[in-house]
C-alpha positions in Angstrom: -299.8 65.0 45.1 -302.5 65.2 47.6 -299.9 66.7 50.8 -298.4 69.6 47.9 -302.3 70.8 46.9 -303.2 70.9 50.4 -299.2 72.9 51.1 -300.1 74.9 48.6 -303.5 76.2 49.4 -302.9 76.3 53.2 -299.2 78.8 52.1 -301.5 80.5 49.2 -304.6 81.6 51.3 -302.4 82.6 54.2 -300.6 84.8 51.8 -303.9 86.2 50.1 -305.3 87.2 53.7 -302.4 88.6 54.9 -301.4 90.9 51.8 -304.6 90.9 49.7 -307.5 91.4 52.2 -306.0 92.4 55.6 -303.6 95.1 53.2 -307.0 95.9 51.2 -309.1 96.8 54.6 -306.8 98.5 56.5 -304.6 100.2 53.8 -306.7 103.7 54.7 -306.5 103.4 58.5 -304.0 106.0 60.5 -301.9 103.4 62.0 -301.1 102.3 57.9 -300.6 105.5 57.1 -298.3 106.6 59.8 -296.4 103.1 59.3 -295.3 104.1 55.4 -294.6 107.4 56.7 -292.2 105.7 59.6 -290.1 104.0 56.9 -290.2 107.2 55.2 -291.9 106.8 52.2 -294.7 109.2 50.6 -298.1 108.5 50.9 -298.7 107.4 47.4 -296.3 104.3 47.7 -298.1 103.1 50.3 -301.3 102.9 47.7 -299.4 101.9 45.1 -298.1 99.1 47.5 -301.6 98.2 48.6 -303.1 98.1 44.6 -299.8 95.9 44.0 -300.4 93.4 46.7 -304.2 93.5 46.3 -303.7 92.4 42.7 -301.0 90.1 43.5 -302.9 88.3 46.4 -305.6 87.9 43.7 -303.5 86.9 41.1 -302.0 83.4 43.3 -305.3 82.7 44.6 -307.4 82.2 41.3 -306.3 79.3 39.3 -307.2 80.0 36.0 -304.4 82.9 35.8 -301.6 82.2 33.5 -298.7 80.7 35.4 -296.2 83.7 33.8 -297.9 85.8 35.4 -298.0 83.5 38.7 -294.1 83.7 38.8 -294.0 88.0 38.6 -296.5 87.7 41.6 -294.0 85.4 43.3 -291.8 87.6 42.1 -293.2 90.6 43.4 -294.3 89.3 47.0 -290.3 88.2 47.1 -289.2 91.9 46.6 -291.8 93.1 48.7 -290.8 91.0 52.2 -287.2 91.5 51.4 -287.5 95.2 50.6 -289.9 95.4 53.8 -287.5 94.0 56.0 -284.3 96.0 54.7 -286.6 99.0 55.2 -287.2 98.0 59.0 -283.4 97.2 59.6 -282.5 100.7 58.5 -284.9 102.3 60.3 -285.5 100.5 63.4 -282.3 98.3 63.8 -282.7 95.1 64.5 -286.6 94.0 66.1 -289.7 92.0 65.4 -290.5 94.0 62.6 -287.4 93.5 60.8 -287.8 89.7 60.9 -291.4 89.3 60.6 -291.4 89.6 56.9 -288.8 86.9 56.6 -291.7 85.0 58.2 -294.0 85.7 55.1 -291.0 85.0 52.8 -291.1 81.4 54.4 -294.9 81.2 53.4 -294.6 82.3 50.2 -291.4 80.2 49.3 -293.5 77.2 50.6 -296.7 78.2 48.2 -294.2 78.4 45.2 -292.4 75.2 45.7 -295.4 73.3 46.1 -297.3 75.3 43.0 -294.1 73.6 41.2 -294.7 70.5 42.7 -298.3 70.8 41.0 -297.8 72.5 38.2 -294.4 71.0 36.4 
């Protein structure tokens, strides 16, 4: 029991940091900007995105949300890397940033197995 809570919040605050804060505090800088435009995609995805994940991040982090609503952040963090990556692929062929959400996906699947593990 111990080893999953600790899995759990090690995966879950990697994946709050990574797409909640870092995503919430440099959503508005050039370099983000220019990246959505990149993959081809108007500007107001790219805020829609960045609301999404915020409340996402937020939404795995805090343990008193419901845990339906748990599973569509899951949910939506799983569609987001994959999309992410297929997005990269067509774009940039095959790099770093093609497999670097894969990476995330890794995390994420870890922080949903062991919220399972917790939560039965």
């Amino acid at each position: 029991m111990k080893k999953h809570k600790i899995i759990f919040w090690v995966t879950t605050t990697i994946i709050f940091l990574m797409e909640g804060v870092m995503t919430a505090l440099t959503s508005q800088t050039e370099m983000a900007k220019e990246g959505i435009r990149h993959l081809g995609y108007p500007e107001y995805f790219g805020n829609a995105l960045v609301v999404f994940k915020v409340l996402g991040a937020l939404t795995l982090i805090i343990p008193a949300v419901p845990k339906r609503l748990k599973e569509w952040a899951y949910a939506g963090f799983i569609f987001d890397f994959l999309f992410a990556s297929i997005s990269h692929f067509a774009v940039d062929g095959i790099g770093f940033d093609a497999f670097m959400p894969f990476i995330f996906l890794g995390v994420l699947l870890a922080s949903y197995s062991s919220y399972h593990k917790l939560n039965p």
